[in-house]
C-alpha positions as CSV (number, residue, x, y, z in Angstrom):
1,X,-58.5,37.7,93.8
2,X,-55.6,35.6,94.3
3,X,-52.8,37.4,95.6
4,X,-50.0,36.6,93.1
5,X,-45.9,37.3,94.1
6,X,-45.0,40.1,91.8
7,X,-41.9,39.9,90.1
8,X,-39.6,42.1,88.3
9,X,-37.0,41.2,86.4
10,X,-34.7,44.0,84.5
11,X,-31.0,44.1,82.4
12,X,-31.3,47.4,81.3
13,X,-30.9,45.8,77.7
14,X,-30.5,47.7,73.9
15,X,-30.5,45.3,71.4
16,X,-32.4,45.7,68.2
17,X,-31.3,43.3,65.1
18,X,-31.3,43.5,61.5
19,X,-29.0,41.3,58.9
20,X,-26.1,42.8,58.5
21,X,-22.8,42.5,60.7
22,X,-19.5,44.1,61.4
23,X,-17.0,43.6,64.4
24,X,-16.5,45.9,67.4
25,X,-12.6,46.7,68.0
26,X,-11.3,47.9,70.8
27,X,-8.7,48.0,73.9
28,X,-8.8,47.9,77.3
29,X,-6.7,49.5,79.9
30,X,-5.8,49.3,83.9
31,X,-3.5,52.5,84.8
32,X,-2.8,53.2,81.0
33,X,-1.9,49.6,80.7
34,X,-3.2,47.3,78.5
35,X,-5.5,44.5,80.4
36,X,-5.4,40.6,79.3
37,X,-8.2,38.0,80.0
38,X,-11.2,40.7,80.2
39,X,-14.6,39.6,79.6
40,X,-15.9,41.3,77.0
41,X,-19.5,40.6,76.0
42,X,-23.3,41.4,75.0
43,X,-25.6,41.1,77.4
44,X,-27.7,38.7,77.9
45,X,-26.8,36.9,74.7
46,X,-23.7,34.0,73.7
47,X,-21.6,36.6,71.7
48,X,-18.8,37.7,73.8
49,X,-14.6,37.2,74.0
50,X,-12.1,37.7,76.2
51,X,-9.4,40.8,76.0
52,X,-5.6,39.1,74.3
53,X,-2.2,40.0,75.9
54,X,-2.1,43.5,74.2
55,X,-6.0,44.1,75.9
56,X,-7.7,43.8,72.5
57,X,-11.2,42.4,71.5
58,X,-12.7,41.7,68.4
59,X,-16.5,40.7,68.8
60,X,-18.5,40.0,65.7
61,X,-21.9,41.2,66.0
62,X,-25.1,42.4,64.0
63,X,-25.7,45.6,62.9
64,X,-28.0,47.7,65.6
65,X,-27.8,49.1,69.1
66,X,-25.9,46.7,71.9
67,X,-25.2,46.6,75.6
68,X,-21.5,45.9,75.8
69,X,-20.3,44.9,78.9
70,X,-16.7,44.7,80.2
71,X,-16.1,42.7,83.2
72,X,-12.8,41.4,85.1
73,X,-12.5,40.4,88.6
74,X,-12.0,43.4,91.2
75,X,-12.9,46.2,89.2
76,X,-16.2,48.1,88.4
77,X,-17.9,46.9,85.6
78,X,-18.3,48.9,82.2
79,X,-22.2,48.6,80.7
80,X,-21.9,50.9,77.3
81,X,-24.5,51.1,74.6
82,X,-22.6,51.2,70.9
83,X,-25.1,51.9,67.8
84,X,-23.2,50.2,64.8
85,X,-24.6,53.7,62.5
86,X,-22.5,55.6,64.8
87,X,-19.6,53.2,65.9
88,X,-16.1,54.6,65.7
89,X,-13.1,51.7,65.9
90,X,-11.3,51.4,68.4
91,X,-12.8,51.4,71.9
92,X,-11.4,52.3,74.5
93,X,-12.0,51.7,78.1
94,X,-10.5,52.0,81.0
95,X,-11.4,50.2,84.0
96,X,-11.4,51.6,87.8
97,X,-11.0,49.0,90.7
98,X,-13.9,48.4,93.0
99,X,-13.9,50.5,96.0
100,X,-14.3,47.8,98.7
101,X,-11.0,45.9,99.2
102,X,-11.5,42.3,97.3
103,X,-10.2,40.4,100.6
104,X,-12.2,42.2,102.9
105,X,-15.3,41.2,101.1
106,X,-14.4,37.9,100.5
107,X,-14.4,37.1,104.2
108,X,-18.0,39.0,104.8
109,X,-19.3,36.8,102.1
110,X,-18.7,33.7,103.9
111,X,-20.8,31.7,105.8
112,X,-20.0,33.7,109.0
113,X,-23.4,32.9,110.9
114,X,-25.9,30.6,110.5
115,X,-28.4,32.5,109.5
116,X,-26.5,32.4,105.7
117,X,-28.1,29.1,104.4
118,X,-31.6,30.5,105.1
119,X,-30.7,33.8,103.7
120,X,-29.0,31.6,100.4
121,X,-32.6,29.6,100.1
122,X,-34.3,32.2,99.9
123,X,-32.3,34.4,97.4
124,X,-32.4,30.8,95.4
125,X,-36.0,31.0,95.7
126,X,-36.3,34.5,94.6
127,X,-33.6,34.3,91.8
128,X,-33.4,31.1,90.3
129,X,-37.2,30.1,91.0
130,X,-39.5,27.0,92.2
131,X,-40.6,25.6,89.1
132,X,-39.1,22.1,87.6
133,X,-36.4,24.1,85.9
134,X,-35.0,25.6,88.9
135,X,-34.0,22.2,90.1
136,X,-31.4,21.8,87.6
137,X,-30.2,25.5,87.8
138,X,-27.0,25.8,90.4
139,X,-24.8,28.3,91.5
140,X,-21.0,27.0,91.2
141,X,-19.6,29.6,93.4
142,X,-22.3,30.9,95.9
143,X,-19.8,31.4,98.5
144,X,-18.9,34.6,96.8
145,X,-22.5,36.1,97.9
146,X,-23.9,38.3,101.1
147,X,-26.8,39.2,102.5
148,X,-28.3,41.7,104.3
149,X,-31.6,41.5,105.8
150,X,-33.1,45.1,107.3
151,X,-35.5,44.3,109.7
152,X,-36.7,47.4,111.0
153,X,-38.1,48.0,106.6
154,X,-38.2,44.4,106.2
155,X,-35.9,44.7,103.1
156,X,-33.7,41.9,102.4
157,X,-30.5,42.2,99.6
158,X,-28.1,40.5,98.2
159,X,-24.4,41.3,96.9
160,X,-21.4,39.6,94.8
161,X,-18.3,40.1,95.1
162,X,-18.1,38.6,91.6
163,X,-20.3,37.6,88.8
164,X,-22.1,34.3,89.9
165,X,-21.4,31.2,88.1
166,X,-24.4,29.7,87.2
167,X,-25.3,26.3,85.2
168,X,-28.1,25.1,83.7
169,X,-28.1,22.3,82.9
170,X,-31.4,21.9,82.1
171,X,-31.5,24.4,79.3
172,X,-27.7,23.8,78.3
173,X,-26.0,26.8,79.2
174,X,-23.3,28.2,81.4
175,X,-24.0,31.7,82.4
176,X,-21.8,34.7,84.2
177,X,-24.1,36.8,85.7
178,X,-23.0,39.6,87.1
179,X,-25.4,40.9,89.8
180,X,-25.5,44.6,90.3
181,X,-28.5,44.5,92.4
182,X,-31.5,42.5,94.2
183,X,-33.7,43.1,97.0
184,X,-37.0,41.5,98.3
185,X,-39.4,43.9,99.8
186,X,-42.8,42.9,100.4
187,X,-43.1,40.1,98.5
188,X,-41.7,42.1,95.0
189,X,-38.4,40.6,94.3
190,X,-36.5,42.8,91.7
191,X,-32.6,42.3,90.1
192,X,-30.1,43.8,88.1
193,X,-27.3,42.1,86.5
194,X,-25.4,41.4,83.2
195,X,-25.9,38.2,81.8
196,X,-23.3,35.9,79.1
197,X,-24.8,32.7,77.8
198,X,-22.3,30.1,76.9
199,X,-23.6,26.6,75.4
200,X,-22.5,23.6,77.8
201,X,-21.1,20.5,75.8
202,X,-22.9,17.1,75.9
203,X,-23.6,14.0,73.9
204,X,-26.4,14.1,71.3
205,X,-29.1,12.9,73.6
206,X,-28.3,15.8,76.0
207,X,-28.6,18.4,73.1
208,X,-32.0,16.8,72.2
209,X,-33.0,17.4,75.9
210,X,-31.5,20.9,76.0
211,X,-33.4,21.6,72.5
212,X,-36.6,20.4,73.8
213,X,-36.1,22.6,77.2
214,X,-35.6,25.6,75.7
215,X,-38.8,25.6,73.3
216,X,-40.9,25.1,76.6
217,X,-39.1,27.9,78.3
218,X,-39.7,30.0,75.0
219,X,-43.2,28.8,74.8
220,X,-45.5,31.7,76.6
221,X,-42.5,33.5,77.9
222,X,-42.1,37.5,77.9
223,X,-39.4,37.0,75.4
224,X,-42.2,35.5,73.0
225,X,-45.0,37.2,73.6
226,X,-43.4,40.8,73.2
227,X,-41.7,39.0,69.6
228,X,-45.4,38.0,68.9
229,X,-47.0,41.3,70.0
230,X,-44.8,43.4,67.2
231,X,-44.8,40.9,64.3
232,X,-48.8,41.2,64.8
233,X,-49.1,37.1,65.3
234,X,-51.0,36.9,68.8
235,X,-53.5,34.5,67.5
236,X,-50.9,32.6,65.6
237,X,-48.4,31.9,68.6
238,X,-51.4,30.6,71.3
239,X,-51.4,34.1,73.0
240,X,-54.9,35.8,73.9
241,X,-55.2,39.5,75.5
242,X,-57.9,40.5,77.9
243,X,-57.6,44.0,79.5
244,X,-59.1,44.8,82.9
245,X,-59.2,47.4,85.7
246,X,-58.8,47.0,89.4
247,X,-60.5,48.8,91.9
248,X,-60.0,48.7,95.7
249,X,-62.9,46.4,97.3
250,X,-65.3,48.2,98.7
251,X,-66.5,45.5,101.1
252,X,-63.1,45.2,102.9
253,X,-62.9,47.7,106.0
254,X,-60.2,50.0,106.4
255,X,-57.3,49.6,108.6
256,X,-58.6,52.0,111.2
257,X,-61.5,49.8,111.5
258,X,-60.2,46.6,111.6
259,X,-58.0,48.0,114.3
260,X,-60.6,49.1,116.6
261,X,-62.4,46.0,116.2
262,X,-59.4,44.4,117.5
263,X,-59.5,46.4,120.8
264,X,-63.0,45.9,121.2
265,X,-62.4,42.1,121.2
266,X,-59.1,42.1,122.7
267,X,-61.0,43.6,126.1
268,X,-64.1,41.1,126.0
269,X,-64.2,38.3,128.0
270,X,-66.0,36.3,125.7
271,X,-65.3,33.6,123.8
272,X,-65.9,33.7,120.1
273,X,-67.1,31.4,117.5
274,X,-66.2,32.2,114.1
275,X,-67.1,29.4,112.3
276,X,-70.8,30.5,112.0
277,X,-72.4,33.1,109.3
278,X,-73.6,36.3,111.3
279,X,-76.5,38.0,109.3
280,X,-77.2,40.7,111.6
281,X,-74.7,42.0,114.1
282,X,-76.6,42.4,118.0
283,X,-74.2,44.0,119.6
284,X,-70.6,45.8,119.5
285,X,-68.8,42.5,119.3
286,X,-70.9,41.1,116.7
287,X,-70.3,44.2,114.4
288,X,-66.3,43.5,115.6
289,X,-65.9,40.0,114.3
290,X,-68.1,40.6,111.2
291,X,-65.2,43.8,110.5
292,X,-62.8,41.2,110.8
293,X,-64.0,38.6,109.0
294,X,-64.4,40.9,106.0
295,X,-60.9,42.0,106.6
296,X,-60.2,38.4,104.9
297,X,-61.7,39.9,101.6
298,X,-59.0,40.8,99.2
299,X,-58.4,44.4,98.8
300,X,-58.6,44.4,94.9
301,X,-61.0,43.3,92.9
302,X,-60.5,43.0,88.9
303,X,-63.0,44.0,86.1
304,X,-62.7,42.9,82.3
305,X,-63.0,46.0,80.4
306,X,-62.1,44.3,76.9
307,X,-61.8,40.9,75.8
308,X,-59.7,38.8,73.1
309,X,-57.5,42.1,72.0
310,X,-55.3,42.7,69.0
311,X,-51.9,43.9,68.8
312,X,-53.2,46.7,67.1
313,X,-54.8,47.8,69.9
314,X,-51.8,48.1,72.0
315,X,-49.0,48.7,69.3
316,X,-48.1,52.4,68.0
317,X,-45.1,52.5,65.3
318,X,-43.6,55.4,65.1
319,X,-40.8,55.6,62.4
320,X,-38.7,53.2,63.2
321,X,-39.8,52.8,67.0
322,X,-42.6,50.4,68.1
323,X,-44.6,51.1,71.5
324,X,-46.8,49.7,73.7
325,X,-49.6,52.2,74.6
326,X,-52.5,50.3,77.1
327,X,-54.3,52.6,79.9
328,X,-55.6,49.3,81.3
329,X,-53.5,46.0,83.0
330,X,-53.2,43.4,80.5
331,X,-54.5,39.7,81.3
332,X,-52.3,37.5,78.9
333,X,-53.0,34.1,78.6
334,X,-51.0,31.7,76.7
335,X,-53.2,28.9,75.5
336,X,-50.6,26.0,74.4
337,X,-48.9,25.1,78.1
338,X,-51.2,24.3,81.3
339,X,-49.7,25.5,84.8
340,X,-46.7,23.6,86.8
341,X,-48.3,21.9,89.6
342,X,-45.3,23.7,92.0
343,X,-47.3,26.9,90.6
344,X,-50.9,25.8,91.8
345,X,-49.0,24.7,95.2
346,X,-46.8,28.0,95.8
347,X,-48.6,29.6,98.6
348,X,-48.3,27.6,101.9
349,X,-52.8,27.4,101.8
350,X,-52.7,26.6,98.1
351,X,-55.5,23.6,97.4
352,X,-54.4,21.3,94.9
353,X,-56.7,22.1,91.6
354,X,-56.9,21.1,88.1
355,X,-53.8,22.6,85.8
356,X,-55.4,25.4,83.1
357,X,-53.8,27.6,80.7
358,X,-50.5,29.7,81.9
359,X,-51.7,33.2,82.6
360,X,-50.0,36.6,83.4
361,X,-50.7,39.9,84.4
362,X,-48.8,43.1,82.9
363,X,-49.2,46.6,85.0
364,X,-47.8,49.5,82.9
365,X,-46.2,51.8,84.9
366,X,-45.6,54.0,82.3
367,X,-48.0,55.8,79.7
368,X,-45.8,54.5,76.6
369,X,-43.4,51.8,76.2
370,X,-40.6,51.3,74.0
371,X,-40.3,47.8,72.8
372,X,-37.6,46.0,70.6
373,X,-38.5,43.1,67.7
374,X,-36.2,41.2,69.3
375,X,-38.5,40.7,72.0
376,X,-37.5,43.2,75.0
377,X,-38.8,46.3,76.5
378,X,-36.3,48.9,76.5
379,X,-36.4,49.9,79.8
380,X,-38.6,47.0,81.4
381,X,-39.1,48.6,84.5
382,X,-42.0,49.9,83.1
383,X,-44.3,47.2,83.5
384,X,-44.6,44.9,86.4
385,X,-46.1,41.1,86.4
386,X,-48.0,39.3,88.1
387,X,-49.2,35.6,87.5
388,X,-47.3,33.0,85.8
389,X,-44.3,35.4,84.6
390,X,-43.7,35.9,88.4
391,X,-42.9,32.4,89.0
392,X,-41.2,31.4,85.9
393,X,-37.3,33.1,87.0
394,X,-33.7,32.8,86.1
395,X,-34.2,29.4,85.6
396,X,-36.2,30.1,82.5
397,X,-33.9,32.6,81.2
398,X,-32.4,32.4,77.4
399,X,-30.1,34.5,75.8
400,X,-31.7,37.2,73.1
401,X,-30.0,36.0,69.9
402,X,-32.1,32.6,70.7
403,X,-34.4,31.5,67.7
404,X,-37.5,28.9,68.0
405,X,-35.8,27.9,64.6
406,X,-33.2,26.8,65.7
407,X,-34.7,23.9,67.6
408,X,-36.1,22.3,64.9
């Protein structure tokens, strides 16, 4: 089995639409004084305004449950979830400054030592992505970024001292995304932040380009396959569904053994040859560099348990609520877009091989999971993927309020 990088990407998002809207009101305060020029927003979408004079906000949104966000420069950022059924006018917040002094930071997140660019391509890499995207995505104000790399864990992070300026310019958008958290730990790179989309301006041939980006980062995306999964139209949107276990291979030895074949070799004086097949081991050193060879095997294997699945067989509505229930790991395999050739080429002993169909593994990590018709999980740390979603990153990223018909 291919050993895919495994990605996880989470915004702790509510969102769930329906046709109605009204307008959130509220004020914002420093010290009991009212705050101007606050970003107020909701996540991971293009609605959002700033905070006037007198700290007030008026943002128009649809009726449901939201992730508001209130952001400003040196202070802690406010993530509260409003419910529109419950919503009482005004809001009030009140924001509390960060506790690491602004200018002390500022000079830590400098390029102080040259390891920084290396640590910068690689939280690139691991944020914004590889794939043809990525190469129009760019960070306007990376100097506002550290890193930390813990050796002795091997556990490498990433900080902000402010939200990240970030512009797409393939897709159209200029984004704030302010990071709360990353870290890449044996090969799982995982972030938090808070995300506001805003539409970049450009002639009409630019917004033709922009229009035709964003249906192929739609296309096959977790954003339209879980949108798919609820309204029941797998079939209809190119997605197919294969479930499968995975069991430890029993033909790879264990550590321990692999270990003392290693010693047993390591005080030979001979020299090997491991180019030729060994049927039958003769000795202690044969039986060594056949452990070792084996050690190559990959320590998973998978096993299709059931093919070409419906969303009924994953989907439990409850009420209101709609659920993913799936013992097994999900193949998913989106039928209408073939592979990136930077995807078949991402490991450094990748051969080049013929493009096929984008395909994805989901892991539940969780026995039942709660999923929005808007096309989120809502808490998606309870899956993690594998395969194609693990490759396609921030560079792919569209707001939620997004619609396919709106391209057309």
């Amino acid at each position: 089995m291919t050993r895919f990088l495994i990605f996880l990407l989470f915004f702790n998002l509510f969102y769930f639409q329906i046709s109605a809207q009204i307008y959130l009101e509220g004020k914002i305060y420093v010290n009991n004084e009212p705050q101007s020029n606050v970003s107020v927003y909701l996540n991971n979408t293009t609605t959002g305004t700033i905070t006037n004079k007198d700290g007030e906000f008026n943002l128009e949104v649809k009726n449901g449950v939201h992730q508001l966000i209130i952001s400003h420069l040196g202070f802690k950022t406010i993530a509260h979830n409003v419910d529109t059924e419950t919503y009482k006018k005004p809001l009030v917040f009140s924001l509390l400054e960060e506790d690491f002094p602004l200018d002390e930071v500022v000079v830590k997140g400098k390029r102080s030592n040259d390891d920084w660019e290396y640590h910068y391509s690689v939280f690139v890499r691991e944020f914004i992505g590889t794939d043809e995207l990525s190469k129009h995505c760019t960070i306007k104000n990376r100097d506002v970024l550290s890193f930390e790399f813990d050796a002795q864990n091997n556990v490498f992070t990433a900080k902000a001292i402010e939200p990240l300026l970030i512009e797409n310019e393939a897709l159209g958008y200029a984004i704030s995304y302010d990071l709360q958290y990353f870290s890449l730990e044996k090969n799982i790179s995982k972030y938090l932040g808070y995300s506001y989309f805003k539409e970049l301006r450009g002639s009409k041939g630019k917004h033709k380009k922009w229009r035709k980006n964003r249906l192929k980062a739609y296309h096959g995306s977790q954003l339209h396959f879980y949108r798919s999964v609820v309204k029941h139209a797998l079939q209809k949107e190119g997605f197919v569904i294969n479930q499968f276990v995975r069991k430890k291979n029993k033909d790879r030895p264990s550590p321990e053994r692999v270990i003392r074949a290693g010693k047993i070799l390591s005080k030979s004086n001979v020299v090997f040859n491991l180019s030729g097949k060994m049927d039958r081991p003769e000795n202690s050193i044969d039986s060594a560099l056949i452990i070792l060879e084996k050690a190559k095997l990959p320590k998973y294997i998978d096993y299709l348990s059931k093919d070409e699945i419906a969303s009924s067989d994953i989907i439990l509505d409850e009420g209101k609520q709609t659920y993913l229930l799936f013992n097994h790991n999900l193949r998913v395999t989106y039928l209408r877009e073939k592979e990136e050739n930077n995807y078949i080429l991402r490991n450094p002993f990748s051969k080049p091989r013929k493009a096929v169909s984008q395909a994805s593994n989901v892991i539940p990590l969780a026995k039942k999971i709660k999923v929005y018709p808007i096309g989120v999980l809502a808490n998606p740390l309870d899956v993690l993927y594998e395969g194609y979603w693990s490759y396609t990153k921030f560079a792919n990223s569209l707001p939620l309020d997004y619609r396919e018909s709106n391209e057309d």
